[in-house]
DOTI-784731 format. One line per 2 residues: their letters; for each residue x, y, z of C-alpha. Coordinates in steps of 0.02 Angstrom, whole numbers, plus 50000, padded with zeros to 5 digits. Each point is the difference from the previous one (the first is absolute). Layout:
N
A	X,Y,Z ~ ... .
//
This chain:
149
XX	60461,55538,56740 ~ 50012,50191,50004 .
XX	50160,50000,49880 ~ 49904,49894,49843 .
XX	49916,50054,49859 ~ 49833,49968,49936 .
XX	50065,49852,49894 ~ 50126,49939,50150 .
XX	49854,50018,50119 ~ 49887,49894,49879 .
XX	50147,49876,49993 ~ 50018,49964,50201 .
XX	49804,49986,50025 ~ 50006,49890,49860 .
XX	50089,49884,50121 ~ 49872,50013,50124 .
XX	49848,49949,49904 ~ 50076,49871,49858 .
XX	49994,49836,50019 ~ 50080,49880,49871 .
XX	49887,49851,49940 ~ 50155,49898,50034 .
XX	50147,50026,50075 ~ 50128,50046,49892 .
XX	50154,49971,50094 ~ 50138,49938,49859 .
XX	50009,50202,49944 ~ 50010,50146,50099 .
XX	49868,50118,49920 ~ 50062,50155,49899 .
XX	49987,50149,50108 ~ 50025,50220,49984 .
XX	50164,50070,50052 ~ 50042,50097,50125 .
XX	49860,50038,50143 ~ 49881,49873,49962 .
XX	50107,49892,49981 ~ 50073,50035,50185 .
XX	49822,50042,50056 ~ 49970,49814,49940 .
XX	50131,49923,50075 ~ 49992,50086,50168 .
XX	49805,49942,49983 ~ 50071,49822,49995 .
XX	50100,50009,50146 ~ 49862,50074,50098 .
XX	49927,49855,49959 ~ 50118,49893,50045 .
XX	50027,50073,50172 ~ 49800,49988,50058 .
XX	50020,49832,49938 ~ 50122,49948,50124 .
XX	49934,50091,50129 ~ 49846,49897,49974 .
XX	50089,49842,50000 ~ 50104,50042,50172 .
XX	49822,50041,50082 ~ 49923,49861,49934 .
XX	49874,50099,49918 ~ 49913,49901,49853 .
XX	49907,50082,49873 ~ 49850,49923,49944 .
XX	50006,49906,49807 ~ 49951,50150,49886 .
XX	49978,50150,50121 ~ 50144,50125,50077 .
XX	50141,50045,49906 ~ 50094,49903,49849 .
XX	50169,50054,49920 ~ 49989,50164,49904 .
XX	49983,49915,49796 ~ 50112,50104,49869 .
XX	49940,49895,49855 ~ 49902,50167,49957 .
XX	50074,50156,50055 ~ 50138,50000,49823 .
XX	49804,49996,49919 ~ 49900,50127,50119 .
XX	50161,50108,49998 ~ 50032,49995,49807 .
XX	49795,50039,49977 ~ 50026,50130,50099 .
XX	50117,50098,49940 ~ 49905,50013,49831 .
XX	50076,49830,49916 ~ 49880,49930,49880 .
XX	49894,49850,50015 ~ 50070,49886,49865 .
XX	50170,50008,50085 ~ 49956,49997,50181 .
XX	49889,49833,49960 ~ 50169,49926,49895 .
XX	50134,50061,50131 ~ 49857,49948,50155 .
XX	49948,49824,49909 ~ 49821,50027,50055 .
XX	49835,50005,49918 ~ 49913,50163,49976 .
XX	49863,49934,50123 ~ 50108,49967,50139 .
XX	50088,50165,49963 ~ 49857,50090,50036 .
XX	49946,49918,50159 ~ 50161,50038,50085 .
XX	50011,50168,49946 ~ 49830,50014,50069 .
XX	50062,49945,50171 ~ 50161,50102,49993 .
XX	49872,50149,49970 ~ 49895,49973,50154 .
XX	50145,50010,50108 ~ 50077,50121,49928 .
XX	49842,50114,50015 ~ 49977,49913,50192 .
XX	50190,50091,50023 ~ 49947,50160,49914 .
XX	49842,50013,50114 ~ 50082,49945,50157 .
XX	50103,50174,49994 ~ 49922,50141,50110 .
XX	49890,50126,49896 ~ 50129,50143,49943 .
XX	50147,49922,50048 ~ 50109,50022,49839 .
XX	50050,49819,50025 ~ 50117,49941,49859 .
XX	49950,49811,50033 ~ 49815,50051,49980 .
XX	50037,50131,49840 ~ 50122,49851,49926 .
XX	49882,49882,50038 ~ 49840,50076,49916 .
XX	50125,50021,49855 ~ 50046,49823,50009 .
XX	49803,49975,49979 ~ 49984,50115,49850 .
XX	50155,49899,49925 ~ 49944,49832,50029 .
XX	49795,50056,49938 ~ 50023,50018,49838 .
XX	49971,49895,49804 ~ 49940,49826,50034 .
XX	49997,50037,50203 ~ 49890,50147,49990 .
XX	49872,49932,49880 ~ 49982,49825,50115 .
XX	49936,50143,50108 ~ 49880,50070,49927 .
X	49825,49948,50011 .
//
């Protein structure tokens, strides 16, 4: 995560929070270039890995707790946003109402700030820096005034 930018960064938590309403399995969802888009797909076969390892050891996860697959049905959205896109076009190109918009970029931005605060006090870390600017990309227009109040 230490090579992505604010908007990349945004993009991969993304994946970690989303969930889809339904799955959405006939397209593959429309996703950055470059690092977050390897970010993503390295994400995926993390995944994939714990999720066989569970199955050899027989370990079950309970219905609706532990992990899930990582969702990109929103990181093209929370990365777009991000970078300074504007809303009309992020809610055409994402196919989402402005409601649920705002939700998940509210749960992109708690994580986001979770990463930010995780890093040690004075530690320069680019994750935490990229990440608090990932916050301050996301927290704007529409997002930013859901906030308030």
């Amino acid at each position: 995560m230490g090579g992505l930018a604010p908007a990349e960064l945004a993009a991969c938590v993304s994946a970690l929070v989303y969930e889809a309403r339904v799955a959405d399995d006939a397209m593959a969802p429309k996703l950055p270039s470059g690092r977050a888009k390897a970010a993503l797909g390295e994400m995926v076969r993390i995944w994939g890995r714990l999720d066989a390892l569970e199955e050899d050891f027989r370990i079950s996860q309970t219905e609706g707790v532990g992990q899930r697959e990582p969702d990109l049905g929103f990181a093209w959205a929370a990365y777009s946003w991000a970078s300074g896109k504007g809303l009309d076009e992020v809610l055409r190109e994402a196919e989402m109402p402005a409601g649920d918009f705002v939700r998940w970029c509210k749960q992109v931005i708690d994580v986001l700030g979770q990463i930010s605060a995780a890093a040690p006090a004075g530690d320069g870390s680019t994750v935490a820096k990229n990440a608090r600017k990932a916050v301050d990309g996301l927290l704007r227009g529409v997002v930013a005034y859901s906030s308030v109040g």
